[in-house]
C-alpha distance (Angstrom), angle and dihedral (degrees) to the residues before:
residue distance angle dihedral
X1 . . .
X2 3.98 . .
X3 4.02 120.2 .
X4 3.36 100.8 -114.4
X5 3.91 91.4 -146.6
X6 3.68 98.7 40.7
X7 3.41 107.7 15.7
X8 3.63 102.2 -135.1
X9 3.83 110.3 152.3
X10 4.04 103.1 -134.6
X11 4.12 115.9 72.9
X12 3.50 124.5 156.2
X13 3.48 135.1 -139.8
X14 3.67 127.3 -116.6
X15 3.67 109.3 160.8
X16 3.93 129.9 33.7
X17 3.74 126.7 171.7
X18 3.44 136.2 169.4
X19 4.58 114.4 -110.8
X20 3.50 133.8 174.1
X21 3.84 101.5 42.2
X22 4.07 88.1 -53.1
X23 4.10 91.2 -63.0
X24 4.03 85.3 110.2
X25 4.14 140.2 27.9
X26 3.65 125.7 -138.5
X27 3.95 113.5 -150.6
X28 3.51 126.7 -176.8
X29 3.74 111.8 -143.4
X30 3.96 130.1 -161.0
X31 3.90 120.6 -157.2
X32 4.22 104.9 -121.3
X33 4.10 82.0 -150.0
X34 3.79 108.8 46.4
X35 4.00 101.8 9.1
X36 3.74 88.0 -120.5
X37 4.18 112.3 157.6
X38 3.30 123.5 -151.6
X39 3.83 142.1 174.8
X40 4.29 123.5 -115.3
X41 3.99 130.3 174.9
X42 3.52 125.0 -151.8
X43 3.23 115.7 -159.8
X44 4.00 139.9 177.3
X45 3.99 112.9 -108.8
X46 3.67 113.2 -123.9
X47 3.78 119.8 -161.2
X48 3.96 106.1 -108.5
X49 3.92 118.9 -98.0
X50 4.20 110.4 -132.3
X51 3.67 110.3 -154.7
X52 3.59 118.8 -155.5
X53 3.75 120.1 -144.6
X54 3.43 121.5 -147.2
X55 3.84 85.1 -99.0
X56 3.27 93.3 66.9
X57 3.96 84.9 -111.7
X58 4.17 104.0 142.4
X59 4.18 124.6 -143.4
X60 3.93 145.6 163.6
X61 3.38 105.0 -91.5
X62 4.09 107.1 -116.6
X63 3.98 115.6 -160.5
X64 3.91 82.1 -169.5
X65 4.22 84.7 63.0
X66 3.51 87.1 48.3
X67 3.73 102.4 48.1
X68 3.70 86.2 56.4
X69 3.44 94.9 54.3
X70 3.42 90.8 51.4
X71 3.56 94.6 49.2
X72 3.68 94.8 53.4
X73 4.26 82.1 54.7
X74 3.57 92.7 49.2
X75 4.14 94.8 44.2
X76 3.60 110.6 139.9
X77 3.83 93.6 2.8
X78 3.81 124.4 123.0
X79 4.04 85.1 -111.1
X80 4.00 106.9 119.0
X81 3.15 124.5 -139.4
X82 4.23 97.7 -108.5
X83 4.15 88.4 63.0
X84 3.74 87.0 56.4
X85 3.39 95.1 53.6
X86 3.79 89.9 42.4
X87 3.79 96.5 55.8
X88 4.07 80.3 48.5
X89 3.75 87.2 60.9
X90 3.19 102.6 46.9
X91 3.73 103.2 45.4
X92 3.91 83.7 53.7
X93 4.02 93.0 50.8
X94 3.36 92.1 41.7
X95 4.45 89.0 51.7
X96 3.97 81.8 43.7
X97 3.71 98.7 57.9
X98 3.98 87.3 49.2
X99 3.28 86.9 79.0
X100 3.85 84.7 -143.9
X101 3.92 120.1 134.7
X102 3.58 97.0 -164.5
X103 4.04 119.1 47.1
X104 4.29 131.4 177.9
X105 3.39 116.3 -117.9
X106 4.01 85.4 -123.2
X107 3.48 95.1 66.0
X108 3.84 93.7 49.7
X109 3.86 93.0 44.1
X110 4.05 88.2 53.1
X111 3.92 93.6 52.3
X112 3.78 89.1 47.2
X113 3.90 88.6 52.6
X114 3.63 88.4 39.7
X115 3.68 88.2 67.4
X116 3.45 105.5 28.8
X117 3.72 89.5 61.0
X118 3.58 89.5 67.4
X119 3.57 106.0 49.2
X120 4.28 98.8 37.0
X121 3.44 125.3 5.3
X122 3.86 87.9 -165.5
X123 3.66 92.9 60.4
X124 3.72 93.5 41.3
X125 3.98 88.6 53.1
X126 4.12 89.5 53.7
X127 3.92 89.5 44.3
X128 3.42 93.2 51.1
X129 3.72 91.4 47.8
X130 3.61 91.6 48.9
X131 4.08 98.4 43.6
X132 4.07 100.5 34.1
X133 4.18 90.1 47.8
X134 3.84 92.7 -140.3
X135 3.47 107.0 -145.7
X136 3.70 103.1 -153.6
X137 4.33 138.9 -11.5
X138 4.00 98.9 -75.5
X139 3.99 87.8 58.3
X140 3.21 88.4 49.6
X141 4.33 101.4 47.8
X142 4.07 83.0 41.2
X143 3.77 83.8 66.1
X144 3.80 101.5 42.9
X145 4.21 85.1 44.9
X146 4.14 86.4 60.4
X147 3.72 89.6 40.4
X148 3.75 91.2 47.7
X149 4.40 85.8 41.2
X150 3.72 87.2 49.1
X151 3.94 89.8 51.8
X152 3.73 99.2 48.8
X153 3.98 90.0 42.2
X154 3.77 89.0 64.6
X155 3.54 104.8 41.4
């Protein structure tokens, strides 16, 4: 690995740790010319998930996309920000262990409302509006009658 301030091609490594629930390593590096230290990930390459829109339109997935979609659903909710970024992770892991290169938006949108219905029924409410494009009120009571059916099933 280069220096980055001096260039000099030989660096050692005095620090390594494990980060990002052991998918990646963080070593800190020192330059054997200048002393320089410096900070480098290694992490496991994953193939790329393609999501297909309902247009047809294809794109890498991006949990970072998602999270903010799920923030703006959770916005001034009592949701922090650490369950966001854990329903992120586990709608990726769980479109990982498909084994499936190419997924539909739908199915990604249901898992999402899969979890967010048990954390805030608020926020699954606005994501549902957002994602399922309701069209006019009655789609929109239907929903809150199978949230509300869903509630008094489990209690």
């Amino acid at each position: 690995m280069r220096c980055p301030n001096c260039q000099y091609k030989n660096t050692k490594v005095f620090d390594s740790r494990p980060t990002d629930e052991g998918k990646s390593i963080r070593r800190r590096r020192e330059c054997e010319k200048c002393n320089y230290r410096f900070t480098t990930f290694e992490r496991m390459e994953e193939p790329p998930l393609i999501v297909v829109k309902k247009d047809g339109v294809r794109q890498e997935f991006s949990r970072e996309k998602l999270v903010r979609g799920l923030i703006r659903a959770c916005e001034k909710r009592p949701v922090p920000l650490d369950k966001i970024e854990e329903i992120a992770l586990e709608v990726e892991k769980d479109l990982r262990n498909t084994g499936i290169s190419e997924i539909d938006s739908k199915e990604i949108g249901e898992k999402v409302m899969d979890l967010l219905a048990e954390v805030d029924e608020v926020a699954y409410v606005r994501f549902a509006s957002v994602y399922r494009q309701f069209k006019d009120i009655s789609v929109f009571l239907n929903e809150l009658k199978d949230l509300i059916n869903v509630d008094k099933k489990e209690s």
